[in-house]
C-alpha positions in Angstrom: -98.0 -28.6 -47.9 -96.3 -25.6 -49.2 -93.2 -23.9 -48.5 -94.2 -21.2 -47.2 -96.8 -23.2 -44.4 -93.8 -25.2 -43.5 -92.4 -21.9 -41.4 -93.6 -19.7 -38.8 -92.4 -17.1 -36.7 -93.7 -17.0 -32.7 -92.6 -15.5 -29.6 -90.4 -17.2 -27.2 -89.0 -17.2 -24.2 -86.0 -20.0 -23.6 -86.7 -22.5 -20.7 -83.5 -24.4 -21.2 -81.2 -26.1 -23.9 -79.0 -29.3 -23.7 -76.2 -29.6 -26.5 -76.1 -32.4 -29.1 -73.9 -34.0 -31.3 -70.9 -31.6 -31.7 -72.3 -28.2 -32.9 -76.1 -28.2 -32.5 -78.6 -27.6 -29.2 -82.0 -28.6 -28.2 -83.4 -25.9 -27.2 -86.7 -25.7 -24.5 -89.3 -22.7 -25.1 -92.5 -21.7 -24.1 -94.5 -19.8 -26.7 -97.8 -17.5 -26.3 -99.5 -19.7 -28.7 -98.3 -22.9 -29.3 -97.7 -24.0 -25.5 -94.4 -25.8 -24.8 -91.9 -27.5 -27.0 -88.5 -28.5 -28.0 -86.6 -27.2 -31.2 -83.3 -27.5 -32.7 -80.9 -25.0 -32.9 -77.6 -26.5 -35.5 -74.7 -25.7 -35.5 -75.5 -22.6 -32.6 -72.4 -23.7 -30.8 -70.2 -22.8 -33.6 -68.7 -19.3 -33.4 -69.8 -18.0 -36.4 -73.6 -18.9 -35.6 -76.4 -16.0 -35.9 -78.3 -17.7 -33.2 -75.6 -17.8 -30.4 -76.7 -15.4 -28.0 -80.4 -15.5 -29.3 -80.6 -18.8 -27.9 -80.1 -18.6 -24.4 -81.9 -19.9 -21.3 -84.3 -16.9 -20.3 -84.1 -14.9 -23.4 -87.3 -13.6 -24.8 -86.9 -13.8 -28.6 -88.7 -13.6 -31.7 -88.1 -16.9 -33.9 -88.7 -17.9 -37.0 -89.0 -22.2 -37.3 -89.0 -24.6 -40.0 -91.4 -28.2 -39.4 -89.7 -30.8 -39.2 -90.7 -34.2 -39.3 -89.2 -35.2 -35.2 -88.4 -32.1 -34.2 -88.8 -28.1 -35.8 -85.9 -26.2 -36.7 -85.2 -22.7 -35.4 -83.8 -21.0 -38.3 -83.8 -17.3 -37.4 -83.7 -15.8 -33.9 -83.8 -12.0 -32.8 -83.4 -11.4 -29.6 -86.4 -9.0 -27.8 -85.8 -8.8 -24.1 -82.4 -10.1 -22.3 -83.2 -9.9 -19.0 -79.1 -8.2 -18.5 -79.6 -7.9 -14.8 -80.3 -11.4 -14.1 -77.5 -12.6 -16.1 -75.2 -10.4 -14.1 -76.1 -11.6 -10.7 -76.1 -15.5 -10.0 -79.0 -15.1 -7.4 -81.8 -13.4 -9.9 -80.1 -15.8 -12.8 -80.8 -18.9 -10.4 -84.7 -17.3 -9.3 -85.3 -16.7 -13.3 -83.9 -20.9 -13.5 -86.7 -21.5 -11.0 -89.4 -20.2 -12.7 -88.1 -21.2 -16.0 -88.0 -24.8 -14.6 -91.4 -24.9 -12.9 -93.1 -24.0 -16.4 -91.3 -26.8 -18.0 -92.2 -29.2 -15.5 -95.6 -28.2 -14.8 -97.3 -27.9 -18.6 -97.2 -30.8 -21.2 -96.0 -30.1 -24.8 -98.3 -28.5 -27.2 -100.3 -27.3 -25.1 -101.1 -23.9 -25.1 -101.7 -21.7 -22.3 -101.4 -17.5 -22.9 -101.7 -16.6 -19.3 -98.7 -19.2 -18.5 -96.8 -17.7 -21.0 -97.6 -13.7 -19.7 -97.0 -14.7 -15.7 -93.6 -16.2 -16.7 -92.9 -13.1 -19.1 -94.3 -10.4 -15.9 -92.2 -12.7 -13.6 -88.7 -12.6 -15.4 -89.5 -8.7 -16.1 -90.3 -8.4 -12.0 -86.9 -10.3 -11.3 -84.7 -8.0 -13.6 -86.2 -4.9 -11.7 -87.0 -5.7 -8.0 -85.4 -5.9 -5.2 -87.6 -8.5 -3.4 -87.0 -11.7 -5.7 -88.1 -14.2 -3.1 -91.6 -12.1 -2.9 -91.7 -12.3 -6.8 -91.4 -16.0 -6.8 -94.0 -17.0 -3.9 -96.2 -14.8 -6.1 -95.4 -16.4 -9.6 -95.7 -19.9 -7.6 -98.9 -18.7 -6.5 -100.3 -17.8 -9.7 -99.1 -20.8 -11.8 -101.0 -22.8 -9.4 -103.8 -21.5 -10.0 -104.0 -20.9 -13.9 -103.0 -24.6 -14.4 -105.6 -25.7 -11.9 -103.9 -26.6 -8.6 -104.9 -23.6 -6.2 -104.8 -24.5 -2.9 -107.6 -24.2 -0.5 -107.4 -21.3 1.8 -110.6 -20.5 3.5 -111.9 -24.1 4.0 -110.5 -27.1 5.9 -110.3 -29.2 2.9 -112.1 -32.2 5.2 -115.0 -30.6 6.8 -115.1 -27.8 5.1 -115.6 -25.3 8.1 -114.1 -22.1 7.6 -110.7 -21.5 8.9 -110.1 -19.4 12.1 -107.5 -17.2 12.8 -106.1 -19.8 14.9 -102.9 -22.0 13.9 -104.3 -24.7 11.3 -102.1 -26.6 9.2 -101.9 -27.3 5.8 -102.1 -31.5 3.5 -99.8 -30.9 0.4 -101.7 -34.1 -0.6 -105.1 -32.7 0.7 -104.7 -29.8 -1.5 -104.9 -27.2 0.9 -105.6 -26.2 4.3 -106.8 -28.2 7.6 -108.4 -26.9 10.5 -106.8 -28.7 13.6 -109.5 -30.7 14.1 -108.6 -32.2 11.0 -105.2 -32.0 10.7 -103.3 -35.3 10.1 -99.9 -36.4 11.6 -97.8 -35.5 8.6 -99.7 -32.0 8.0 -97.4 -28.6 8.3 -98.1 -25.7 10.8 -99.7 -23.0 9.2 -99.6 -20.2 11.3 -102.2 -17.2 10.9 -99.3 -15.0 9.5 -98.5 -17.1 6.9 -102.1 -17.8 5.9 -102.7 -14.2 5.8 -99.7 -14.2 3.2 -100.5 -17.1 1.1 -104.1 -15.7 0.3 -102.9 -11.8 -0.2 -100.5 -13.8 -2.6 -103.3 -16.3 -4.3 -106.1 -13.4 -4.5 -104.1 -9.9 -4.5 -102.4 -7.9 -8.1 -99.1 -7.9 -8.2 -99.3 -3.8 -7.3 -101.0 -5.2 -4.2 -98.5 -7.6 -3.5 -95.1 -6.2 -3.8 -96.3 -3.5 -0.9 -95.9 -6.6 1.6 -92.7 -7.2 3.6 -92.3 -10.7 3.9 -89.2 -11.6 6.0 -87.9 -13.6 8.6 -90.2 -16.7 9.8 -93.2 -16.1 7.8 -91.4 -16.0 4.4 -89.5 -19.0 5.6 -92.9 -20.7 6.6 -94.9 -19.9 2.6 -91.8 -21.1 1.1 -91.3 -24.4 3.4 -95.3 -24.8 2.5 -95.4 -23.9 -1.0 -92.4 -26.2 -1.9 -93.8 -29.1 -0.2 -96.4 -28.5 -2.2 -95.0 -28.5 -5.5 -92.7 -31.3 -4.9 -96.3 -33.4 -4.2 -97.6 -32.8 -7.2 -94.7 -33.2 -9.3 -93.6 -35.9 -7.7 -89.7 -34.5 -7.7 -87.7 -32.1 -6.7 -86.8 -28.6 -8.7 -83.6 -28.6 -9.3 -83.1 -24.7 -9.4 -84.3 -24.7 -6.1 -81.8 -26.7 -4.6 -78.9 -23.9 -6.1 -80.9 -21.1 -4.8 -80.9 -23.2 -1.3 -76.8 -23.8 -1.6 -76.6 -20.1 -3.0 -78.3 -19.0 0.5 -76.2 -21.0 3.1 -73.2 -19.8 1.3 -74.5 -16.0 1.6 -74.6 -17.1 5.5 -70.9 -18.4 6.4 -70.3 -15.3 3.9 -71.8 -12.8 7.0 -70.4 -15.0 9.4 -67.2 -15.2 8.3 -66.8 -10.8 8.0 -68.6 -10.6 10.8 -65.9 -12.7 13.0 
C-alpha cells in the first residue's frame, strides 16, 4: 500500500465523541460515502490542537484521515457548516442530539447510505433555521424510517389488510403499522384520524409540503407518543436525547407556571 492510498479526505458530520486516555477523543461520524464509523482524534483536547473546535458533535466538516490498523486517524479537520444557532440554544442543541443519536443507533458501521447522510445534513440545516423544531424531527423520524426500511403501514391494517377508514384505528409498534379496530390488539395505541392524517402528510409529503402544517396541541403529542413507541421497538432501547428534550420540556412548564403565579 502506498502512502499516499493510506489517507483520504471525506465529508462529515460529527454524531458524538467520548474522550480517551488523557489528551485524545473518539470521535463518531457519519460520512456521504463511507457510511458510519469511529475515528480518533489525539491529543484534540489539548489547547494548542488544530482540531479542537473542528471536532465537535454536530459539526459538518471536511476531514482528511490516516488508516489505521484498529481504528483511522483524523489528521486534518476544517470546519464547513457550524450549525451556531443550535449551539446557542439548549432546545435546538438537544433536537440536533436526537437526530444525531437516532443515525448512530439506527445504521451499522461501514455501511454506506447517501440519502442517510443528506436527510441528517437537510435536518440539522432545518433545525438552525426554523421555528417549528418538533415538526422538523417527526419529519426526519419519518424519513429515516423509511430510507433504512422500516416505514410503517398507513393505509392498510397490517392483519387483514383492509383499508383504513377515517374512523379511530390504532396502531402495533411491533406489527409495523396500523390496525383497523377490528384488529387491534390489547396493547395497540389510539390512532386517531388527525394524527393518521399527519403521519402520512409526514411519510409521503416534501419537506416544502410539510413545514406548511401546524401541528400542536394533542395531535403532535399523539405522532410523537406513536412514533417513539415505535422506535424504541425496533431498537430495543431508549434514545437518550430524547429523554433531555422530555426534562427540557417539563422544566419550560413549571417555568410558565411559576411567572404566571
Amino acid at each position: 500500500m502506498t502512502i499516499a492510498s493510506k489517507v483520504y479526505k471525506t465529508e462529515a458530520i460529527v454524531l458524538r465523541y467520548r474522550d480517551m486516555g488523557e489528551a485524545d477523543r473518539l470521535v463518531t461520524i457519519y460520512t456521504p460515502f463511507l457510511g458510519k464509523f469511529t475515528a480518533l482524534a489525539k491529543g484534540v483536547r489539548r489547547t494548542k490542537s488544530r482540531l479542537s473546535g473542528h471536532v465537535e458533535p454536530l459539526s459538518y466538516s471536511s476531514m482528511m484521515l490516516a488508516k489505521g490498523q484498529n481504528l483511522d486517524i483524523i489528521t486534518q479537520s476544517q470546519t464547513i457548516e457550524s450549525f451556531l444557532p443550535l449551539r446557542q440554544d439548549l432546545w435546538r442543541t438537544t433536537c440536533g442530539l436526537y437526530a444525531a443519536e437516532l443515525v448512530e443507533r439506527f445504521t451499522p458501521e461501514h455501511a454506506e447510505h447517501y440519502a442517510v447522510f443528506r436527510l441528517l445534513l437537510d435536518t440539522l440545516h432545518r433545525l438552525a433555521e426554523e421555528d417549528k423544531n418538533e415538526l422538523v424531527l417527526r419529519y426526519f423520524e419519518v424519513q429515516l424510517l423509511g430510507i433504512l426500511g422500516y416505514r410503517p403501514e398507513l393505509y392498510r391494517c397490517v392483519k387483514c389488510r383492509a383499508a383504513l377508514q377515517p374512523v379511530v384505528n390504532y396502531f402495533g409498534a411491533g406489527e409495523g403499522g396500523a390496525l383497523c379496530p377490528q384488529c387491534a390488539e390489547p396493547w395497540a395505541k389510539r390512532l386517531s384520524v388527525s394524527a393518521l392524517k399527519v403521519l402520512r402528510h409526514l411519510q409521503r409529503g416534501s419537506w416544502e409540503e410539510v413545514r406548511r402544517l401546524n401541528l400542536t396541541g394533542d395531535p403532535a403529542q399523539e405522532v410523537e407518543s406513536l412514533l417513539r413507541d415505535y422506535i424504541r421497538y425496533l431498537l430495543e432501547r431508549d434514545i437518550n436525547a430524547a429523554g433531555l428534550m422530555d426534562t427540557l420540556r417539563r422544566e419550560q412548564v413549571a417555568g410558565l407556571d411559576t411567572s404566571a403565579s
